[in-house]
C-alpha positions in Angstrom: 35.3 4.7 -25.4 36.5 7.1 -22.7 34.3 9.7 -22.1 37.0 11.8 -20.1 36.9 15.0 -22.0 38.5 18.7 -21.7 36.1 21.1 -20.8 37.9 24.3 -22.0 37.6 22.8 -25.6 33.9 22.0 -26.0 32.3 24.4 -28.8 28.9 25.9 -27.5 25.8 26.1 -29.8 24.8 29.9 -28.3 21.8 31.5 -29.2 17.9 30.3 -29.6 16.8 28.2 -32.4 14.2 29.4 -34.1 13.2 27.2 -37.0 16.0 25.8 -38.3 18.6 28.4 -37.7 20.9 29.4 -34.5 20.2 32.7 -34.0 23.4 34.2 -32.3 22.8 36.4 -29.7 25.0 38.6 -27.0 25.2 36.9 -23.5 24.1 38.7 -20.5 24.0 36.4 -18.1 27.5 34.9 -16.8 27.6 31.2 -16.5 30.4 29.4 -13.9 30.8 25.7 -14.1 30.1 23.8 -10.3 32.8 21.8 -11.2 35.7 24.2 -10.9 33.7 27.9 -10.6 35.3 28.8 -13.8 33.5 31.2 -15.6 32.8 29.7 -19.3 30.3 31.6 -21.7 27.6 34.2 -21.3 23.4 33.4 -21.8 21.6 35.5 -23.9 18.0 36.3 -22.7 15.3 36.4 -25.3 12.7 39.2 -24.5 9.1 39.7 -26.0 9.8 40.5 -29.4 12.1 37.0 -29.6 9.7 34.9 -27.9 6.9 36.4 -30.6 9.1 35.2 -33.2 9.8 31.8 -32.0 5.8 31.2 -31.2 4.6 32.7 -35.2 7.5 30.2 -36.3 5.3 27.5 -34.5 2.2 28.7 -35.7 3.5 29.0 -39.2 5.3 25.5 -38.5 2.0 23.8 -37.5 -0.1 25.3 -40.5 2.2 24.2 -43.2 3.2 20.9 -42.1 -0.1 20.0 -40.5 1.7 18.0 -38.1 -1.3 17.7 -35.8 -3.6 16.2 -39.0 -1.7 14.5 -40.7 -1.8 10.2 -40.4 -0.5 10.3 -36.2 2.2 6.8 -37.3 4.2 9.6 -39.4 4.4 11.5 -36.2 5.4 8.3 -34.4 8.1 7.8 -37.3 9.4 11.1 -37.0 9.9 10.8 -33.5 11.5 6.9 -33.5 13.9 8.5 -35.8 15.4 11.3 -33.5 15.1 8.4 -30.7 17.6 6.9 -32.6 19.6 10.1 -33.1 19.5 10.9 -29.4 21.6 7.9 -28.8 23.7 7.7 -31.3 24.8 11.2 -30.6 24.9 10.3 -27.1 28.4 11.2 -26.3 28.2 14.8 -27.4 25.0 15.9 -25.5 26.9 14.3 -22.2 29.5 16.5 -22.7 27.8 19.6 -23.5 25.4 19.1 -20.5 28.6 17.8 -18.1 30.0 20.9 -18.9 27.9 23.6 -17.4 25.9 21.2 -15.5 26.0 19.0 -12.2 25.7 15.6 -14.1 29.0 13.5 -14.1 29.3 12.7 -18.0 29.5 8.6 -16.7 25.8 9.2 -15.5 24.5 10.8 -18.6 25.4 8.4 -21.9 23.9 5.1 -20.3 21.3 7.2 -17.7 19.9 10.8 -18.3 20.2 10.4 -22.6 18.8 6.9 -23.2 15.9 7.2 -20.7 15.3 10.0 -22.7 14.7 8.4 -26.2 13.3 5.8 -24.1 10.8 8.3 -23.3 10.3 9.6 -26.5 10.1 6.5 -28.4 7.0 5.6 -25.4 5.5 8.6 -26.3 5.4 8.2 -30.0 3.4 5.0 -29.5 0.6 6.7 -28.5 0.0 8.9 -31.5 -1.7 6.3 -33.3 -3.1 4.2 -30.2 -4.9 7.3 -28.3 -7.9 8.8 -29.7 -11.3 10.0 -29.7 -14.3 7.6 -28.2 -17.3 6.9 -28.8 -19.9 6.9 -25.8 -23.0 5.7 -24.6 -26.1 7.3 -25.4 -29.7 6.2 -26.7 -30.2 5.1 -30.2 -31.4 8.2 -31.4 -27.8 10.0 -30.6 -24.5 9.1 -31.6 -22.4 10.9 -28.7 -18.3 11.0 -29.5 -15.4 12.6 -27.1 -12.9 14.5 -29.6 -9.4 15.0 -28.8 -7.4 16.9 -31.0 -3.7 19.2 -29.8 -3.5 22.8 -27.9 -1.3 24.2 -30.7 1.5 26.0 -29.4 2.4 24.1 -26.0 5.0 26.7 -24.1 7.9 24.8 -21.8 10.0 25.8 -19.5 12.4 23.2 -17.9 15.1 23.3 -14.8 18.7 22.9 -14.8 18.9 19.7 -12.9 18.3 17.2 -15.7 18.3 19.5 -18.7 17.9 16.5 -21.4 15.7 14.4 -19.7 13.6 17.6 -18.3 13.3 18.4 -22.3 12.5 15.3 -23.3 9.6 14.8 -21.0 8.1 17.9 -22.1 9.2 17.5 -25.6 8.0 13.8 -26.5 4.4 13.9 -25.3 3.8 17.7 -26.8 5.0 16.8 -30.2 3.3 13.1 -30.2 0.0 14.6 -29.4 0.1 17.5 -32.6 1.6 20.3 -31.2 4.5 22.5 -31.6 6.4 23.6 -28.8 8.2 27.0 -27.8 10.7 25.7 -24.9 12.7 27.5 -22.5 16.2 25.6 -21.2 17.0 26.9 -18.2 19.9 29.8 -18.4 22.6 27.6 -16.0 22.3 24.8 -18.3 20.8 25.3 -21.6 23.5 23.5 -24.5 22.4 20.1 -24.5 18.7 21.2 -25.0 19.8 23.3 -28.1 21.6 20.3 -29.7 18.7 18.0 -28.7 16.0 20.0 -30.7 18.9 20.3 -33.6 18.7 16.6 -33.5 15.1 16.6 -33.7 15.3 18.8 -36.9 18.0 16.1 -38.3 15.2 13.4 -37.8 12.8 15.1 -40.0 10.8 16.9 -37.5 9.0 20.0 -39.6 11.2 23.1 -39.3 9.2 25.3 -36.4 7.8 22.5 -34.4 10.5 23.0 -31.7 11.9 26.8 -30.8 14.4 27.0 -28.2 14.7 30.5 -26.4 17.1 30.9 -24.1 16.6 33.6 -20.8 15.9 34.1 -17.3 12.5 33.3 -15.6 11.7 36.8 -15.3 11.8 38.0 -18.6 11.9 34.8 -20.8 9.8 33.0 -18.8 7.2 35.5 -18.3 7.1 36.5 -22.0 6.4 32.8 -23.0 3.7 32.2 -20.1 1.7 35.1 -20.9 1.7 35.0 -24.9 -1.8 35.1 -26.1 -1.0 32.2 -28.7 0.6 29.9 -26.4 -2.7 27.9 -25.3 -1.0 25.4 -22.8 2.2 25.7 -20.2 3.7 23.1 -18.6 6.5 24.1 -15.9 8.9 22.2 -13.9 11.1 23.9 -11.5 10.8 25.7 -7.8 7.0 25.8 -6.4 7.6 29.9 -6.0 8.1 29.7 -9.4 5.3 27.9 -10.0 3.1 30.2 -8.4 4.7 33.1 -10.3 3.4 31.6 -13.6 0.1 30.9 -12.2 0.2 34.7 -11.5 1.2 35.7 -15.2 -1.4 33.2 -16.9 -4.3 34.4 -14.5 -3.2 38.0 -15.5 -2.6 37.5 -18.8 -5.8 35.1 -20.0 -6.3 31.7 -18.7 -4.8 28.5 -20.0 -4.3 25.1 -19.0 -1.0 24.3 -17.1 1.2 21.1 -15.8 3.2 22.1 -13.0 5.8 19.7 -11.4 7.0 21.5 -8.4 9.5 21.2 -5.5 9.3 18.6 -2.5 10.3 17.8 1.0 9.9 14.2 0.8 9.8 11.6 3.3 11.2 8.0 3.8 9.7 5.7 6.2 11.5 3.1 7.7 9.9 0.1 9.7 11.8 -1.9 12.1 10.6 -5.1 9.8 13.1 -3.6 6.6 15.5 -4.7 5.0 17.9 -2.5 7.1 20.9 -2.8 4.6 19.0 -2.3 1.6 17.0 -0.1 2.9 20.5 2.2 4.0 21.4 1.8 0.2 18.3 3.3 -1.2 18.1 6.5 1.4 21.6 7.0 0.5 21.2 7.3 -3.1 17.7 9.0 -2.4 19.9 12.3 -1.0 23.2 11.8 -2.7 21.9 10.9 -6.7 22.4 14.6 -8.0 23.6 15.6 -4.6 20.0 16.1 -3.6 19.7 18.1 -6.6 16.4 16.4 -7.5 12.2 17.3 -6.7 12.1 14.0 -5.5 15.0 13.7 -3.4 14.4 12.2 0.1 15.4 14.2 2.5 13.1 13.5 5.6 14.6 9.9 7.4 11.8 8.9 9.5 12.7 5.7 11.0 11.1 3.5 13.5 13.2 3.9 17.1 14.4 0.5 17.5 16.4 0.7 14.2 17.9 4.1 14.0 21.0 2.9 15.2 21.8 0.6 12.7 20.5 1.8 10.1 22.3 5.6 10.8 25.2 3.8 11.0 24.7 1.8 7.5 23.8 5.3 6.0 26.7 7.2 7.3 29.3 4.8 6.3 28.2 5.6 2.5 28.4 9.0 2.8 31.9 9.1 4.4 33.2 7.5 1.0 31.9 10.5 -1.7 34.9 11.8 -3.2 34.7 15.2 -5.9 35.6 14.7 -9.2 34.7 17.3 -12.3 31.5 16.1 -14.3 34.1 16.4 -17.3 35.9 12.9 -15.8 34.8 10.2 -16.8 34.6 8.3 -13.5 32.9 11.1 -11.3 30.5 9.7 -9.5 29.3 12.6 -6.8 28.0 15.7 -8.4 28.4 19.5 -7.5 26.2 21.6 -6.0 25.1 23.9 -9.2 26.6 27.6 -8.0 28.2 29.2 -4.8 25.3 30.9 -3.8 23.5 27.5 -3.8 26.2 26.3 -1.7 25.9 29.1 0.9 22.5 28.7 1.2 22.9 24.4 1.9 25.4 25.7 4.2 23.7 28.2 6.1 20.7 26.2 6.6 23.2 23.1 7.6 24.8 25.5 10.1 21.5 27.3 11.6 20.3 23.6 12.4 23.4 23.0 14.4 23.1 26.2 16.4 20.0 25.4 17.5 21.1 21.8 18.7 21.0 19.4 16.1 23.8 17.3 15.7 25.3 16.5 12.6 26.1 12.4 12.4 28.3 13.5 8.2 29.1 15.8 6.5 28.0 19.8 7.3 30.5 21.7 5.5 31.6 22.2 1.8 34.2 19.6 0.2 37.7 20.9 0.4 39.0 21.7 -3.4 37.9 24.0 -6.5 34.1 23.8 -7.3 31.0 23.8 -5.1 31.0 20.5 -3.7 29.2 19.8 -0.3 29.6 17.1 1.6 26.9 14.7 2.4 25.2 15.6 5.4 22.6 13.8 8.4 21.4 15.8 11.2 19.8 14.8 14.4 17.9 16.1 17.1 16.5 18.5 15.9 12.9 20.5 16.3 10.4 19.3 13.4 9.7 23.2 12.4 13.6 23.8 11.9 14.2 25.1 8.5 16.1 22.2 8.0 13.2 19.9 8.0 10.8 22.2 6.1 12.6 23.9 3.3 13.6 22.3 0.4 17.2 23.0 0.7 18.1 21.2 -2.6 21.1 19.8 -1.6 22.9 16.3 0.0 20.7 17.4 3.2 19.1 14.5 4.8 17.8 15.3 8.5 16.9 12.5 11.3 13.2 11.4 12.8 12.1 8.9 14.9 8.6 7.4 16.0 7.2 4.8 17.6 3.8 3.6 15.8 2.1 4.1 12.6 0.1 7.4 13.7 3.0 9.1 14.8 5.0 8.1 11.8 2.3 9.4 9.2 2.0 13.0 11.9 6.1 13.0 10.9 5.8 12.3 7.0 2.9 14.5 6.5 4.1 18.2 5.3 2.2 21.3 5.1 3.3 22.5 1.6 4.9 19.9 0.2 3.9 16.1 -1.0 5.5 15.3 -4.1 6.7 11.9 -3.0 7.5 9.5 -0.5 9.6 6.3 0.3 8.2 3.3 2.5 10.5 0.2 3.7 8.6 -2.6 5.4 8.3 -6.4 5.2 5.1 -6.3 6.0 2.2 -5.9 3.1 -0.4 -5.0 4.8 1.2 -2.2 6.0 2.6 -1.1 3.1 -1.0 -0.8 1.5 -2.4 0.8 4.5 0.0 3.6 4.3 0.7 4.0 0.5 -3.3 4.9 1.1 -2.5 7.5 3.4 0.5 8.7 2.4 -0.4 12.6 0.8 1.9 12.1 -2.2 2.1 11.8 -5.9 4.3 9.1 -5.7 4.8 6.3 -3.2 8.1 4.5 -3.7 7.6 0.9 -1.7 11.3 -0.9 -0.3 12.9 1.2 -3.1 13.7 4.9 -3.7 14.0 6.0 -7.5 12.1 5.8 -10.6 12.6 2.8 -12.8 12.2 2.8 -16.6 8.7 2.1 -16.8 7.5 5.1 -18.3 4.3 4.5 -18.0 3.7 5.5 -14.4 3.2 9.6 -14.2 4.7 11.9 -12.2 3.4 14.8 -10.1 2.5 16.1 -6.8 0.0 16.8 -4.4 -0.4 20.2 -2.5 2.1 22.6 -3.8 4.0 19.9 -5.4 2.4 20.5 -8.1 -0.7 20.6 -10.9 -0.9 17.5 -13.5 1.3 14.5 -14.4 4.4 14.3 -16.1 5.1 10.8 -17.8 2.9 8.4 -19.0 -0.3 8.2 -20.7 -1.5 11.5 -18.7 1.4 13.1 -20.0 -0.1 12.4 -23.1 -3.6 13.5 -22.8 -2.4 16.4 -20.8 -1.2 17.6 -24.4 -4.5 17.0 -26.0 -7.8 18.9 -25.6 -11.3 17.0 -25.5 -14.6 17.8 -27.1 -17.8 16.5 -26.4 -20.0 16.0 -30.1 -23.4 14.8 -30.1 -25.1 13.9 -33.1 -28.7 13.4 -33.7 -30.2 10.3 -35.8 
C-alpha cells in the first residue's frame, strides 16, 4: 500500500459536529499547508451560541443514554470497537491530518493513529477495573470514597499531534462517564472531525463527542467559561494556559488538566553511550522538527565529551532532506506556518549576533514550504532567548559543565520543567539526579515516550497542572466523594 497521495484532491469534512450531523459552516480563518504554503480551505469559528449548542447536545446526550450509569464493560465495548475503527481507517485520517498538518503521512498510519487506539483501548480497561473504595473506619461506620464522572468535560487540543492530542483527551473522558465538548485546533482540525465520526460509527451515543471548530479567543474562551462545562483539560502554549486559568477564575471555578510548553534539558555524562546517546538528542529536536512540548532542546554535556558527541549529532542533521507530508517517504517535517518560521529564524539569528556560533543548520531549507534546517548553537550566554524560550522549532543550543552541581544549575529552568533526558552508565547517578531533576518526566539513556501507556504525562512549574496518560488520566476524569455511614 502506498500512501503517496495528492493533496489537492482530499475532500474536507468542514464544519462542527454536533451530534451526529456536520454542521457546515463559512470559513473565516485561512488555512496554508507547511508543506508547500498553498492556501487550502477556510476554518469556521464557532462562537457562544454554537458552543451552547454543542454542550446541551452533551447534556441531553449523557441524560438519555446514561452513559456514565450504565454497566462501565459496555463503555469499554464501545470504545474497543472504535479502537478497531481507528485503525482500520487508518489510511484516511493520515491523509487528512498530512494535509494541513506537519506529520509526514509515513509517520502517522504505523505511529500517531495506532498509539492512539492503543490509547483508547488502555483507557477502556479501566471502566470496569477503577471504582469506589471502601476505607477504614471503626465498626460502628462503614466509610466509602465515591467516584462517579464531571459530566460535560470541555477539551481543547494543539495542532502538533491533532489525533493523538484527541485521543488522549478523548479515551480517558469518555471511559470514566463523561461527554466531551472538544475543540481541534483551527491549523489542523480534519482528522479530529473524522475521528469523533468514527466514534459515532462504533456505537458511541450520539452527543457524547461535539467537535467545535475556532480560534482560542473566541472558541476557546466560550468553551472554558460555560457554566455547564464542570472540567477543562488543555494542552497547548503555557500563555495559553494561563489565559484559561484567567477565564475559569472569572467565570466560576472548575477543575483543570493543563499540559503546557517546555524548555527541556538533556544531560550528557562523559560515562554514555556517546553514539547512542547522539541518536536519541537528534531525534529529541528533529521528531516533528522540534514541534513537540517535550522536545529537547537544551544539550548539556559533560566537557570532555562535547567534541564527539557534537560531531556525532551534527553529522545527523546535515542529512535532513524536505519532502511534502503528502509523500509517502517524508521523513523531516515542516515547520507549521511562515510566521512560525520567522520567529525560529529570528531567534536563530539574534543568538548569532550576540556570539553564538552555529555548528548546523540556522537558516530556512531552500524550496516551497516552511522547512528549517536543523540547527546547534554554541557559545552562547545562558539568559539568550535562545536558551530560554521555547522556540518550538529544530533548535537545539550547546552547554557544558564540569560536575554534577553545575550540571543540575544548567538543566534547572525558571518557568519551565516539563521534562528531561539523562545519559549515564552509571546508576547511581542516574537515581541521584532523576531525584533532583525538577521535571514531570525523566527520560534515562533514551529520549521519547514508548508505548507503555501507563506512565502519565505532565509538568512541573509552568509546565503544567495534572497528568495526561495513564491511570491519572483516568481519575482526573472522575470526581470523588467521601460517604460515611453509621451502623
Amino acid at each position: 500500500m502506498t500512501l503517496s497521495f495528492d493533496p489537492d484532491r482530499i475532500s474536507l469534512p468542514i464544519g462542527h459536529l454536533i451530534g451526529d450531523r456536520l454542521i457546515p459552516a463559512e470559513g473565516v480563518i485561512p488555512m496554508r499547508r507547511p508543506s508547500d504554503g498553498k492556501a487550502y480551505a477556510d476554518c469556521p469559528v464557532a462562537g457562544e451560541d454554537l458552543v451552547d449548542h454543542a454542550v446541551q447536545s452533551a447534556k441531553a446526550a449523557l441524560k438519555d443514554s446514561n452513559w456514565g450509569g450504565i454497566r462501565p464493560r459496555e463503555r469499554l465495548k464501545v470504545l474497543h470497537r472504535w479502537a478497531d475503527l481507528i485503525e482500520q481507517e487508518a489510511p484516511e485520517l493520515a491523509r487528512l491530518e498530512a494535509l494541513s498538518s506537519t506529520r509526514p503521512v509515513g509517520h502517522l498510519v504505523e505511529g500517531d493513529i495506532a498509539v492512539s487506539a492503543e490509547q483508547i483501548r488502555f483507557f477502556a480497561e479501566f471502566a470496569d477495573k477503577e471504582g469506589s473504595d471502601l476505607v477504614p473506619t471503626d465498626d460502628g461506620n462503614l466509610g466509602m470514597i465515591m467516584t462517579e464522572p464531571y459530566g460535560v468535560v470541555g477539551a481543547i487540543t494543539p495542532w502538533n499531534f491533532p489525533v493523538s492530542m484527541a485521543a488522549w483527551k478523548l479515551g480517558p473522558a469518555l471511559a470514566a462517564g463523561n461527554a466531551v465538548v472538544l475543540k481541534p485546533s483551527e491549523i489542523t482540525p480534519f482528522s479530529t472531525i473524522r475521528l469523533a465520526e468514527l466514534a459515532l460509527r462504533a456505537g458511541l451515543p450520539v452527543g457524547l463527542i461535539n467537535v467545535v471548530l475556532g480560534d482560542g479567543p473566541v472558541t476557546g474562551t466560550a468553551i472554558t467559561g460555560h457554566p455547564d462545562i464542570s472540567k477543562v483539560s488543555f494542552t497547548g502554549s503555557t500563555r495559553a494556559g494561563s489565559a484559561i486559568m484567567e477565564n475559569i477564575a472569572r467565570t466560576g471555578i472548575k477543575p483543570m488538566t493543563l499540559e503546557l510548553g517546555g524548555k527541556s534539558p538533556q544531560l550528557v555524562f562523559a560515562d554514555a553511550d556517546l553514539g547512542k546517546t547522539a541518536a536519541a538528542i537528534a531525534a529529541g529536536i528533529m521528531s516533528n522538527a522540534g514541534q513537540a512540548c517535550v522536545a529537547g532542546s537544551r544539550l548539556i554535556v559533560e566537557e570532555t565529551a562535547a567534541a564527539p558527541l557534537v560531531e556525532a549529532i551534527v553529522a545527523r542533521m546535515k542529512i535532513v532532506a524536505a519532502a511534502p507530508t503528502w509523500d509517502g517517504a517524508a521523513q523531516y517535517s515542516p515547520i507549521i506556518s511562515d510566521r512560525q518560521q520567522d520567529r525560529i529564524h529570528s531567534i536563530v539569528s539574534a543568538a548569532v549576533e550576540a556570539g553564538g556560533e552555529c555548528l548546523a543548520g540556522g537558516m530556512p531549507m531552500e524550496g516551497p514550504g516552511y522547512f528549517y534546517r536543523p540547527t546547534l548553537i554554541a557559545g552562547i550566554d545562558r539568559n539568550s532567548p535562545a536558551i530560554t524560550e521555547e522556540i518550538f522549532g529544530p533548535v537545539l543550543t550547546l552547554q557544558t559543565f564540569r560536575d554534577e552541581e553545575e550540571a543540575l544549575a544548567l538543566a534547572d529552568h525558571p518557568t519551565y520543567g516539563l521534562a528531561a533526558g539523562l545519559f549515564t552508565r552509571d546508576l547511581s547517578r542516574a537515581i541521584r539526579l532523576t531525584r533532583r531533576l525538577q521535571a514531570g518526566t525523566v527520560w534515562v539513556n533514551r529520549y521519547n515516550r514508548s508505548r507503555d501507556h501507563i506512565l502519565p504525562t505532565g509538568g512541573y512549574k509552568q509546565s503544567g497542572i495534572g497528568k495526561d496518560l495513564g491511570r491519572e488520566a483516568y481519575h482526573a476524569n472522575r470526581k470523588s466523594k467521601s460517604v460515611l455511614i453509621s451502623l
